[in-house]
C-alpha positions as CSV (number, residue, x, y, z in Angstrom):
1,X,2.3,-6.5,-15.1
2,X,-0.9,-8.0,-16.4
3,X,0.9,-11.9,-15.8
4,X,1.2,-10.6,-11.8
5,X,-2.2,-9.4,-11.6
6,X,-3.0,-12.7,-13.4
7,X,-1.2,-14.7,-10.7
8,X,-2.4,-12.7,-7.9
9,X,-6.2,-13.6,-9.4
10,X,-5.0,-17.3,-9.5
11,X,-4.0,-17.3,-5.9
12,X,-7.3,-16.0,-4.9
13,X,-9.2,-18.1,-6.8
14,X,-6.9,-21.4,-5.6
15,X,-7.4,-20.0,-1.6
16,X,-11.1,-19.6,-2.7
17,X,-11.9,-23.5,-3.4
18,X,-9.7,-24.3,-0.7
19,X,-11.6,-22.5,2.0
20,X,-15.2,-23.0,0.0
21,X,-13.7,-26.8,0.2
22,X,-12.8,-26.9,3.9
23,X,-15.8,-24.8,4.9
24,X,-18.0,-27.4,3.0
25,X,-16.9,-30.1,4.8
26,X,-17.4,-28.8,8.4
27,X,-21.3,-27.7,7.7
28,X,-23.6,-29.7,9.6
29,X,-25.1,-32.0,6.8
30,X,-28.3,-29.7,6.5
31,X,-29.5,-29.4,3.0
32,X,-30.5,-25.5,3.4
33,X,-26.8,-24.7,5.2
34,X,-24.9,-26.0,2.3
35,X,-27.1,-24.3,0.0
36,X,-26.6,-21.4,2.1
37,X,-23.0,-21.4,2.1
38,X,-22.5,-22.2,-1.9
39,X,-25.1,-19.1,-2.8
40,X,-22.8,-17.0,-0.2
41,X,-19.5,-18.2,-0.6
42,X,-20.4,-18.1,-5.0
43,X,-21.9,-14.8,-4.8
44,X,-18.9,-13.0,-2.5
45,X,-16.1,-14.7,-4.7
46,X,-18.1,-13.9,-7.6
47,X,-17.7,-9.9,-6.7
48,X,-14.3,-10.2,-6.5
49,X,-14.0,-11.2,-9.6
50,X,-16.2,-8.5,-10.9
51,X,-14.5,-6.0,-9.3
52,X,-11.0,-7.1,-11.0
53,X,-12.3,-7.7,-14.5
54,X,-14.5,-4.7,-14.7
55,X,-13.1,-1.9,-12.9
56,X,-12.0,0.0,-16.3
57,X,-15.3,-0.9,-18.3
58,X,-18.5,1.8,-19.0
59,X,-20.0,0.2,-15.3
60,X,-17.2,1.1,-13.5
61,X,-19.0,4.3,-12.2
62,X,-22.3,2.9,-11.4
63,X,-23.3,2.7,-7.3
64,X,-24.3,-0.7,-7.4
65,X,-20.6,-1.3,-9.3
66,X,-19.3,0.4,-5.9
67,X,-21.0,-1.8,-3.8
68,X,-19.5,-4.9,-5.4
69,X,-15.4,-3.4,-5.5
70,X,-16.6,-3.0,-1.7
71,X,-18.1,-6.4,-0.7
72,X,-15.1,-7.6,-3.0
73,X,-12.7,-5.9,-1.1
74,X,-13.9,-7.1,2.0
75,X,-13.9,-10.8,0.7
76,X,-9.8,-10.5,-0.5
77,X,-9.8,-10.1,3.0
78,X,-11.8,-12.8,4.9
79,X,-10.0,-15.2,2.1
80,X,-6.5,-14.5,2.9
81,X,-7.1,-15.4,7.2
82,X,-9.7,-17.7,6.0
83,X,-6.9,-19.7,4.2
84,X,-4.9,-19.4,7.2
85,X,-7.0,-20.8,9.7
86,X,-7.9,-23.4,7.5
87,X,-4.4,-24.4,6.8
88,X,-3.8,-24.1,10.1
89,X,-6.2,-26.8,11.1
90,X,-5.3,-29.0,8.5
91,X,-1.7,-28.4,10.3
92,X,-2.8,-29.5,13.6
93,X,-4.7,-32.7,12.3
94,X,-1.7,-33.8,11.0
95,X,0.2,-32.8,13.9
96,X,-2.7,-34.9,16.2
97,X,-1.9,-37.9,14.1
98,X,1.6,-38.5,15.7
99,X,2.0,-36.9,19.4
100,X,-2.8,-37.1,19.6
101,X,-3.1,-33.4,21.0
102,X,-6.8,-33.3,20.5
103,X,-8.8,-33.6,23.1
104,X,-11.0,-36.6,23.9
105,X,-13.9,-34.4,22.8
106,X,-13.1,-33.8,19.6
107,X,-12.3,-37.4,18.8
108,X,-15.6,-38.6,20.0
109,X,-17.7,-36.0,17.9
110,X,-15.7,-34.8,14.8
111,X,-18.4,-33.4,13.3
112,X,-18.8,-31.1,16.3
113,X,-15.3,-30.3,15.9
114,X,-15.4,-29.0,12.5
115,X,-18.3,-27.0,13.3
116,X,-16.5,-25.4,16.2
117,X,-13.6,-24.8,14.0
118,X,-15.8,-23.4,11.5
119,X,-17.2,-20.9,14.0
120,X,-14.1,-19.8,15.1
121,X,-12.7,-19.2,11.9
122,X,-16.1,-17.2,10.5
123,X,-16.1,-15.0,13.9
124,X,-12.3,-13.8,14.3
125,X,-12.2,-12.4,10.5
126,X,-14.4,-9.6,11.2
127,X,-13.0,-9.2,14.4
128,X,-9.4,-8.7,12.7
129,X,-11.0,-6.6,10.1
130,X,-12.2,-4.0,12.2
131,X,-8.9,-4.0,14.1
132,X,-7.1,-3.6,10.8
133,X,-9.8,-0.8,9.5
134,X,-8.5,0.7,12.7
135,X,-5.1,1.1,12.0
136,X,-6.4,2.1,8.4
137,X,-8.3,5.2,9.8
138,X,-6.0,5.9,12.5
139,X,-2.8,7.0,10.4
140,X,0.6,6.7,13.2
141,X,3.2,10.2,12.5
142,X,6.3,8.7,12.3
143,X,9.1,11.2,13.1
144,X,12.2,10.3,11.3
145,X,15.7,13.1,11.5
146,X,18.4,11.9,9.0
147,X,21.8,13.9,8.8
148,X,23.5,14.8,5.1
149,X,27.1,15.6,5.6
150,X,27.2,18.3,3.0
151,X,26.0,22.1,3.8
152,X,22.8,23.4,1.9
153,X,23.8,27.0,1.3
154,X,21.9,28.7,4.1
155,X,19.8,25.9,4.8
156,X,20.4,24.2,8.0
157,X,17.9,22.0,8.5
158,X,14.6,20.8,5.9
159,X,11.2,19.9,7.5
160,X,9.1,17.7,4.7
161,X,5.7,15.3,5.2
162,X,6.6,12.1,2.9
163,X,3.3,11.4,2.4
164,X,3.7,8.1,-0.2
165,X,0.5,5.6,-1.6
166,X,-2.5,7.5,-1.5
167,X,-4.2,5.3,-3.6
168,X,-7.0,7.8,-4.1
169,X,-10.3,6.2,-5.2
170,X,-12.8,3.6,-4.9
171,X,-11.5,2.5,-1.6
172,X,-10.0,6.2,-0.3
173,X,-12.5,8.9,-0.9
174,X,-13.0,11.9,-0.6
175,X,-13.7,12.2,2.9
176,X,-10.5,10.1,3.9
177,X,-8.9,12.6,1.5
178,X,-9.7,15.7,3.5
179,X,-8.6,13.7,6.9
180,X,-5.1,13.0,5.2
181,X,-4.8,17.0,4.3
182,X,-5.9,18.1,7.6
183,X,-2.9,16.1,9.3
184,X,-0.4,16.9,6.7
185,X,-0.8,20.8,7.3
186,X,-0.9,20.4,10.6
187,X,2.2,19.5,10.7
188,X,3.2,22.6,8.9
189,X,6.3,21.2,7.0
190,X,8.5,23.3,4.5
191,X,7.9,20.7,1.7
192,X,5.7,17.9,0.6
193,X,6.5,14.8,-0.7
194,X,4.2,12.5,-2.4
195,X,6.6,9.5,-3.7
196,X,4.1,7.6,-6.1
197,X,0.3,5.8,-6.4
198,X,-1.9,9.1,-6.3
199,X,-4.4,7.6,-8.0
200,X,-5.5,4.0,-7.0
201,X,-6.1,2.5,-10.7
202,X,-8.8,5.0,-12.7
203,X,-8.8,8.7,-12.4
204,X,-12.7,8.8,-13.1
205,X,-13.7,8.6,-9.3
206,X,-11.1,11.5,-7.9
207,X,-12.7,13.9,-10.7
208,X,-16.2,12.3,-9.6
209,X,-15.8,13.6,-6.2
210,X,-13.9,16.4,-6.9
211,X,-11.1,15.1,-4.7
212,X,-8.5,18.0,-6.5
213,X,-10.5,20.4,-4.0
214,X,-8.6,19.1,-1.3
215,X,-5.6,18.3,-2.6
216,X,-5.3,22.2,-3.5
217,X,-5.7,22.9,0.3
218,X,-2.2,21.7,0.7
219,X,0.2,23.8,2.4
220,X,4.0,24.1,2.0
221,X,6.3,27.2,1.4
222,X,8.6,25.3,-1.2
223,X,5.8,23.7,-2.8
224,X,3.8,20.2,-3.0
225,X,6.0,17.8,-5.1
226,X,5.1,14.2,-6.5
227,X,6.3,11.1,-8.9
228,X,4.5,8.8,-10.6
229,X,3.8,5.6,-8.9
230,X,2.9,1.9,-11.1
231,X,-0.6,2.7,-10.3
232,X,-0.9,5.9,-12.2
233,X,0.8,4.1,-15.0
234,X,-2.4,1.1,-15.0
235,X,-4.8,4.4,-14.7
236,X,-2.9,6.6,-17.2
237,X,0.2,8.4,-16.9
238,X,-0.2,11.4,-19.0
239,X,-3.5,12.5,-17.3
240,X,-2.7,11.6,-14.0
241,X,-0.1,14.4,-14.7
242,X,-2.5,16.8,-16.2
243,X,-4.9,16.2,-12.9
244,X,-2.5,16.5,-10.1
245,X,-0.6,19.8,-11.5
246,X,-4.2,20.8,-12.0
247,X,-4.2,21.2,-8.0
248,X,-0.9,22.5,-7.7
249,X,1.1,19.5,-7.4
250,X,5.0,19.6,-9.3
251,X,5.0,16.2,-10.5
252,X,9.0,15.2,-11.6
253,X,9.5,12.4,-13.8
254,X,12.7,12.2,-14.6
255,X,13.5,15.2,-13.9
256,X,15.8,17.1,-10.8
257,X,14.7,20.6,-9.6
258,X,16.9,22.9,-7.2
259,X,15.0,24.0,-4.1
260,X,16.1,27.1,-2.4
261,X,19.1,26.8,-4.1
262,X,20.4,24.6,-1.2
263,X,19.9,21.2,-2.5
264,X,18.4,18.9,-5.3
265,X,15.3,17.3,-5.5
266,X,15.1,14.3,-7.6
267,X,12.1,12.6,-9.2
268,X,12.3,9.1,-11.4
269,X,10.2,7.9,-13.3
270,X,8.5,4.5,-12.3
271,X,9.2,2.9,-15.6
272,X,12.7,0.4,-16.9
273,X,13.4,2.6,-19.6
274,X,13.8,5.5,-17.7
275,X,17.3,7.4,-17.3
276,X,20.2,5.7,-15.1
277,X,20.5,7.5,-12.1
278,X,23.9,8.9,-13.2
279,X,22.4,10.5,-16.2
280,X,20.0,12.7,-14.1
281,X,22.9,13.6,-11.5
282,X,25.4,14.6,-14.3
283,X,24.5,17.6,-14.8
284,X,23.7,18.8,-11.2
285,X,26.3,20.9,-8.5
286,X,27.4,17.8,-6.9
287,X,28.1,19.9,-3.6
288,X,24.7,20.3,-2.7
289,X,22.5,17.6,-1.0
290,X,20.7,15.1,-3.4
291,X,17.3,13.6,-2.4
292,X,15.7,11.4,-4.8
293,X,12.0,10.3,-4.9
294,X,11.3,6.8,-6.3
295,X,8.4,5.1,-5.8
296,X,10.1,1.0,-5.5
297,X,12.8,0.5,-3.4
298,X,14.9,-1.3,-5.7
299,X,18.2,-1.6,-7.6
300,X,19.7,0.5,-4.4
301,X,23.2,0.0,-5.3
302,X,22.7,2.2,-8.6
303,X,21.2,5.5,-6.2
304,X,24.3,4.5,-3.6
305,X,26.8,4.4,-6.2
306,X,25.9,7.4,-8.2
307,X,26.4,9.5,-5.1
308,X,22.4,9.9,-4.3
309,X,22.5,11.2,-0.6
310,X,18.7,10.3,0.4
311,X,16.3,8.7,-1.6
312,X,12.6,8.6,-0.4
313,X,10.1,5.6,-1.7
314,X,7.1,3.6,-1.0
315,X,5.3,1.2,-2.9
316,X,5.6,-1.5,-0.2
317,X,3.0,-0.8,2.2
318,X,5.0,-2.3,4.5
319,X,3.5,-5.6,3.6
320,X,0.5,-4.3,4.3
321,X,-1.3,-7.2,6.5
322,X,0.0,-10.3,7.9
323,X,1.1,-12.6,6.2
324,X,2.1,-11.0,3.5
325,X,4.3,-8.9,5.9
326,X,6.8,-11.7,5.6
327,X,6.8,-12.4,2.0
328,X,7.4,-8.5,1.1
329,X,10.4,-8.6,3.6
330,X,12.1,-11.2,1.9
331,X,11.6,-9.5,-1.7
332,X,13.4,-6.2,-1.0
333,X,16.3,-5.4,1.0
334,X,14.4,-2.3,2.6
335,X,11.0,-2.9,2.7
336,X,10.2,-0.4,5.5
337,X,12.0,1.9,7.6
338,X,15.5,3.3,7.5
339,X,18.5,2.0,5.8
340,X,21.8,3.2,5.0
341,X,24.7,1.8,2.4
342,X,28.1,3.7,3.3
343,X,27.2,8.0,2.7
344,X,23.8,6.8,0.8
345,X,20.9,6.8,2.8
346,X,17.1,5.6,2.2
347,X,14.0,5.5,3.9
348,X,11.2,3.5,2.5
349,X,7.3,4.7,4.1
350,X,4.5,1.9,4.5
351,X,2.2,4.7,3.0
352,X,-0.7,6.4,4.0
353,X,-3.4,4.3,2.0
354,X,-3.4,0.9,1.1
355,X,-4.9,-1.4,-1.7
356,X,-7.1,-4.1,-1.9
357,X,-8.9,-3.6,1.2
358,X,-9.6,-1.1,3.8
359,X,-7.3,-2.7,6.5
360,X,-3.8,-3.2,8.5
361,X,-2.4,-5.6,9.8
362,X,1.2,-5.9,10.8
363,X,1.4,-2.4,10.0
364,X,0.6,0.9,9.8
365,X,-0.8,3.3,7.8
366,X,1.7,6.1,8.1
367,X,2.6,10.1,7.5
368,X,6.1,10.7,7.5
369,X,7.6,13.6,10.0
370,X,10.9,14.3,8.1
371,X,13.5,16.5,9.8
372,X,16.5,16.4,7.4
373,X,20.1,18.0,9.0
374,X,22.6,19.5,6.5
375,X,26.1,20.1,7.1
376,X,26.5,17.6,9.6
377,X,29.9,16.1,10.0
């Protein structure tokens, strides 16, 4: 996991000199803009990489260490369209070179065209920022009914909020926290499910802000259940657990419970040495319903062939923003939405937080509406 963070860092950094490069090169040649433009771009890249490299050391929980994950944030961000506007100029040069669809203008006064270009491109990110912090604050309900052939004793029909990706923290407060809580009850479901990334990547700022407070105002009549997601692995499994059943949160890992005796809930454990998914079944009344929480929505032939009737994950975030919307569609074979392999059936949230930065794009921040039908034939 370190070697993908690693390479993540590596594509920043590469994006980085590209844009710092391209960015250079269309500046007026004015001594004070250039030296403008190295302090800012330096200085913003700069907090990026002190928000990666330091966010577990003794200055994690200073404010002015806040203020730099922030403005780091933020800059992850403005690289990632930067990049693409860039790229997408160079595109259109090349482009010009054979079929000339630049204007006369442009031609004439290159310099003036780079500048324009360069204006552009610093203008639209923060006006796609705050449309994605938009999306971010304005959490869609997605209403999803699935139907389980097998009968659930007395249990007709199960209303649960899948409520996946938190990522409770620097980014997600307090404040956001209560938001999220306030919707979820409103929706008065019989169960909660929480499939993975609580915690963002240190426990340290949800016991700073007391964030359990709200987390113990949720509101279910067959209880408030979780799993663990990678990030509470990077923050610390063991007391990840202790915190969240602190506020009255049944965290499975590994483990299958019976609710109401009319079917099986099912949590994994977000790790490749935990048990095959016929090992946890084995034991369990086959004739009830199985749902299964697991945070990545991978290896789906082992859940469909072990008989698993609905399994529940996140993890994906939906891609989160464009592009990268693309690139996690091609890496897993559900990466959002509902999808079904013969009587197995999954659904796979986009998650109600996010990571990285504080925006959407290409997708939504989302609390799941589930209506599940039993005895449906």
């Amino acid at each position: 996991m370190r070697l993908f963070f690693l390479l993540i860092l590596a594509a920043f950094l590469g994006m980085c000199f590209y844009v710092g490069l391209r960015g250079w090169q269309a500046l007026p040649k004015k001594r004070w803009m250039r030296v403008a433009w190295v302090a800012a771009f330096g200085g913003l890249t700069l907090s990026m990489l002190l928000g990666f490299f330091l966010r577990r050391s003794g200055v994690a929980d200073t404010a002015l260490f806040r203020w730099v994950q922030h403005a780091g944030a933020g800059w992850r961000f403005a690289i990632i369209y930067w990049f693409c506007f860039a790229l997408f100029f160079d595109v259109l040069r090349l482009v010009d070179r054979k079929f000339r669809i630049f204007p006369a203008w442009a031609k004439e006064h290159p310099e003036r065209a780079r500048g324009v270009a360069l204006v552009f491109s610093i203008v639209a990110v923060p006006v796609i920022f705050a449309w994605g912090y938009w999306h971010f604050i304005n959490p869609a309900t997605t209403r999803v009914a699935i139907d389980i052939a097998k009968p659930a004793g007395q249990m007709r029909a199960l209303r649960a909020v899948v409520a996946s990706d938190l990522h409770l923290g620097e980014i997600i407060g307090r404040e956001r926290l209560a938001d999220y809580v306030r919707r979820i009850n409103a929706l008065a479901p019989d169960i909660i499910l929480l499939p993975g990334d609580q915690v963002d990547s240190r426990l340290a700022p949800l016991v700073r802000e007391n964030m359990g407070e709200e987390l113990k105002k949720l509101r279910a009549p067959l209880g408030v259940y979780a799993i663990l997601g990678n990030h509470e692995r990077y923050a610390g499994a063991d007391a990840c657990i202790a915190w969240m059943e602190a506020q009255g949160i049944r965290v499975l890992r590994d483990r299958a419970v019976k609710i109401a005796d009319a079917f099986y809930l099912v949590g994994r454990e977000d790790d490749r040495r935990r048990k095959s998914m016929a090992e946890l079944l084995a034991p369990l009344d086959r004739s009830l319903p199985v749902i299964v929480l697991d945070h990545q929505p991978q290896d789906l032939d082992e859940p469909a062939s072990a008989g698993v009737d609905l399994q529940l994950s996140g993890h994906t975030h939906g891609g989160q923003i464009w592009p990268i919307t693309w690139i996690v569609a091609w890496m897993y074979e559900f990466h959002y939405g509902y999808g079904r392999k013969g009587d197995y059936q999954i659904y796979v949230t986009s998650g109600l937080g996010l990571w990285g930065f504080p925006a959407r794009i290409g997708s939504k921040s989302e609390l799941v509406d589930l209506t599940v039908n039993f005895g449906t034939k």
